[in-house]
N, C-alpha and C positions, 0 to 999 in steps of 0.2 A: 110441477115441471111441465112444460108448453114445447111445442115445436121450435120457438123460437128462440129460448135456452139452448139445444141441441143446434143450431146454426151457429148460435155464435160461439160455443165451446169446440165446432169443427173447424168457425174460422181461425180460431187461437189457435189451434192445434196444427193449423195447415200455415198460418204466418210466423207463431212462435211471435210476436208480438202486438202487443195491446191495442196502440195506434194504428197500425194497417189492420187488424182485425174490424174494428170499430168502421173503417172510413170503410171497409168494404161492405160491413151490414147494415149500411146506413146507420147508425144510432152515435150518440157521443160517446167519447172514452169512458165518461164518470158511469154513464148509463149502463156501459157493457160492464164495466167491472159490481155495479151495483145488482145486474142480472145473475152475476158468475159467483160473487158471493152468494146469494138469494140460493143458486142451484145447489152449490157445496153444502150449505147449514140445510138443506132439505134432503140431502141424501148421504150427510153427518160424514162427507169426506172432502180434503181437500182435491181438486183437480189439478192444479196447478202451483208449479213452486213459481214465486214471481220476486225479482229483484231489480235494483236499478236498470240495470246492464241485462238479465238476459228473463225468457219464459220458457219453462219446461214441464212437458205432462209427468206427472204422478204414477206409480201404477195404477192408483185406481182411474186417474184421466185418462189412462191410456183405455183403460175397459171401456168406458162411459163415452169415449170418441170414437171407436172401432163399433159400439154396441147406435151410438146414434147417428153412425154413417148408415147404417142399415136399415135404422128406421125412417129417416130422410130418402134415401133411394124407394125401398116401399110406398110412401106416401106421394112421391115424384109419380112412380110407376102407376098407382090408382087411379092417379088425375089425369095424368096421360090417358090410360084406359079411358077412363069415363068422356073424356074431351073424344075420343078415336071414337064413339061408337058410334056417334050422328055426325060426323064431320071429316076432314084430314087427319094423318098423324101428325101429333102434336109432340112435344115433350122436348127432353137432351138427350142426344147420345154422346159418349166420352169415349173415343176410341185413343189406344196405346200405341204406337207403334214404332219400333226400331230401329226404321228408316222409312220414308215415303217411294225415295228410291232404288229399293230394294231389287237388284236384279231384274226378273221376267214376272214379280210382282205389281201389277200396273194399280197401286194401289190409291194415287191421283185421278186415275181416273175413273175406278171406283166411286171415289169421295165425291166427281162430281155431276157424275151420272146419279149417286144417291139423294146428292141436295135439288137437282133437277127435279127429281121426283117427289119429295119430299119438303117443299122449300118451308115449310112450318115447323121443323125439327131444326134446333139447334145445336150444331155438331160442334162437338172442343177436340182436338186432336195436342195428344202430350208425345212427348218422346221417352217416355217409361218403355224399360226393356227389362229381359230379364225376371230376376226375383221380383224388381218391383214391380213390374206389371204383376207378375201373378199374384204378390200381397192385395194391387190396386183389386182384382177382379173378385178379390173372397170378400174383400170389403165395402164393395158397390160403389168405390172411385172410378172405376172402368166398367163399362158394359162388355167392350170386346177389344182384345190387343191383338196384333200382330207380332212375334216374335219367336227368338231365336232359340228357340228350346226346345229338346225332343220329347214327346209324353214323359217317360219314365221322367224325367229332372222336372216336373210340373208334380205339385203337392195336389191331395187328393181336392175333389169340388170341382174342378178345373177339367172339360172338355178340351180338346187339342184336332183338330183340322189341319193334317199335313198337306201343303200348298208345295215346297219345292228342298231338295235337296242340290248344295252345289260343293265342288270341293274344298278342304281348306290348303292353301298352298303358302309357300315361304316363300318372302322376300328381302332378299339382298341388294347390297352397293354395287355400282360399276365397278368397283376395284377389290370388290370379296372375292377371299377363296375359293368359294364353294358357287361362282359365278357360274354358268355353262357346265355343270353336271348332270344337272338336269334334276334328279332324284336327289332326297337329303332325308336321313333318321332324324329322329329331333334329336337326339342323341349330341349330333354335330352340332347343332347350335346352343347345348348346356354351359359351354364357359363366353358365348357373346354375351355383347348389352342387346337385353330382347325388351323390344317395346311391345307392351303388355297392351288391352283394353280396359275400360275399367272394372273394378270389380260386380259381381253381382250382374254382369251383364249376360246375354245369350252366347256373343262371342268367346268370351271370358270362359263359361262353362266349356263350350265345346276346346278350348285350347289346351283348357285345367287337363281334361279328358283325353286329348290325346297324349300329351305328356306323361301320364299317368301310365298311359300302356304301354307308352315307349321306356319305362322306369326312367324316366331324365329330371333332372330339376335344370332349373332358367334362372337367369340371374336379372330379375324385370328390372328396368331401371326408369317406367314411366306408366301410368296407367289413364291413356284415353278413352274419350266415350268415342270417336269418328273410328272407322276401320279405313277409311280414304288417307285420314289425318295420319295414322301407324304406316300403311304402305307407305307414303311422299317421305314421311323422316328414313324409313329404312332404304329407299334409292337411293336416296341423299347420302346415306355412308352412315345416320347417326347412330345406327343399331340394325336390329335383323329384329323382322314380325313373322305370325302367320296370320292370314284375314281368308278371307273367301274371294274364292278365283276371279268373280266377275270384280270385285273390288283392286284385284292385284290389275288385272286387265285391261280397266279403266286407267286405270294413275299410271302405270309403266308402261312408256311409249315403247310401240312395236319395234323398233330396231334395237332394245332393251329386252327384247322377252326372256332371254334367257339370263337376267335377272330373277326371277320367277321359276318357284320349284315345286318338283310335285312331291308330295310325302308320303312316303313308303305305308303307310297306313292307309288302307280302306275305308276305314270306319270317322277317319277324319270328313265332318261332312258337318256342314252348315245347316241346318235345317231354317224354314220358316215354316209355321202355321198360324194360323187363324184360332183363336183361343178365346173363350168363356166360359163363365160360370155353369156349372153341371148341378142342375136341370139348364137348360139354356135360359137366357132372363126374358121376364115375362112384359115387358114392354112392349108398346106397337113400334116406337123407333128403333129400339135394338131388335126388335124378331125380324123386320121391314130390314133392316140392314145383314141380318145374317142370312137372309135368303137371297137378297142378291149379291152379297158377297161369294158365298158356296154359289151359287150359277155363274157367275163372272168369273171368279178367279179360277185360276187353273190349282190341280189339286187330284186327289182319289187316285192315276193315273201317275202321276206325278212325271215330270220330266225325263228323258233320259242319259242318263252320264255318260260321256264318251266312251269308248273304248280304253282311248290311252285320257285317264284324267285330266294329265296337264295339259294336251292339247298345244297348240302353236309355241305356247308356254316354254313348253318344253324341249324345245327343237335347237 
């Protein structure tokens, strides 16, 4: 078994097919399959189920990819080091994040004050939220994510850096009932068509959550990944959301605001933080990036919430 076994059974695993697996580790198709066999008869398990039509990891593939993303990022990390110690930081940072424009997270310009500084690190930016970020960070797919999840709903390993708290509020049609009340139970919204987020996401979490405490069930009847994308259809008359204020505030033009509601729950509340792997990862471009991230971003202090949450919103 070689390193380069291990990349090409992360590429199978990350394309789920043969062809694009191959064209991205440069080698031929014959060749990669001729590696993937070699791999399986030397550690006497299949990896992979393979058929005309589709590829899928094994459980034992599943171990042998989760077990050699880890050793990949290790050996990433070393070289880095060793490159960093007579010269610039070198290496990739993989940062997650749940939106770039996320509220009073200025998180663009972060990225390029970072690469300014830095211009010998090669930065990949994914739009993993939620659970998958956290799986990506245990797994050494992500060095550091930004998202939408409060410590406690973050699985153990995982550091958490609360950056901002905002509210979550509900959004209605110009021709809904519950238009200009200002306040709403989620209660009230159990028999509309409620436009969900998708699942597994941060948003999704905190909605699951406030529902929950309101004892209401929802009748979802779509699940997007945009929280912009949920506001515009529920103005539009096609359903009723809940997203986060600044999202409601943006998309619902101001002579609409009281389309926009605020929710008798407190606890309804958006978080963002800054999230990594617990020890923090030992790279020069991810340590180099959580130090100016924690100085940059606002955070420790954290924002303050209005008085009356909804704000204009609400009036």
């Amino acid at each position: 078994m070689d390193l380069r076994q291990m990349e090409y059974a992360v590429a199978i695993a990350d394309e789920l097919n043969f062809t694009r697996a191959a064209a991205r580790c440069r080698i031929g198709q014959s060749g990669l399959s001729h590696q993937v066999t070699q791999l399986e008869r030397e550690l006497g398990a299949r990896l992979f189920e393979r058929t005309s039509r589709s590829v899928r990891l094994t459980p034992a593939g599943q171990t042998f990819v989760a077990c050699a993303r880890r050793v990949l990022t290790a050996v990433q990390e070393m070289q880095a080091e060793i490159a960093s110690l007579d010269g610039p930081v070198r290496g990739r940072l993989r940062v997650g994040s749940v939106t770039l424009t996320a509220g009073n997270i200025d998180q663009l310009g972060l990225l390029r004050e970072y690469q300014e500084a830095y211009p010998a690190v090669e930065v990949t930016v994914s739009d993993a939220d939620g659970v998958e970020s956290a799986a990506q960070l245990l797994t050494g797919e992500l060095e550091i994510a930004v998202i939408a999840l409060h410590e406690h709903q973050l699985p153990a390993g995982i550091a958490h850096h609360l950056l901002s708290l905002v509210p979550l509020v509900a959004v209605v049609g110009r021709q809904h009932r519950l238009r200009g009340t200002g306040v709403t139970h989620l209660g009230d919204l159990a028999d509309e068509r409620f436009l969900d987020c998708g699942p597994d996401t941060g948003l999704r979490a905190q909605v699951d959550a406030a529902f929950e405490r309101a004892r209401a069930r929802r009748r979802g009847v779509c699940a997007l990944r945009s929280a912009g994308d949920l506001a515009s259809l529920a103005f539009e008359g096609i359903g009723v959301t809940v997203v986060p204020r600044p999202v409601a505030d943006a998309i619902v033009p101001a002579d609409h605001a009281d389309c926009v509601l605020r929710l008798d729950d407190p606890q309804a509340l958006q978080p963002l933080a800054l999230a990594h792997r617990d020890p923090a990862p030992t790279s020069p471009a991810a340590q180099a990036f959580l130090r100016l991230a924690l100085a940059r971003l606002p955070g420790q202090g954290l924002p303050a919430l209005d008085a009356d949450p909804g704000g204009a919103a609400a009036e």
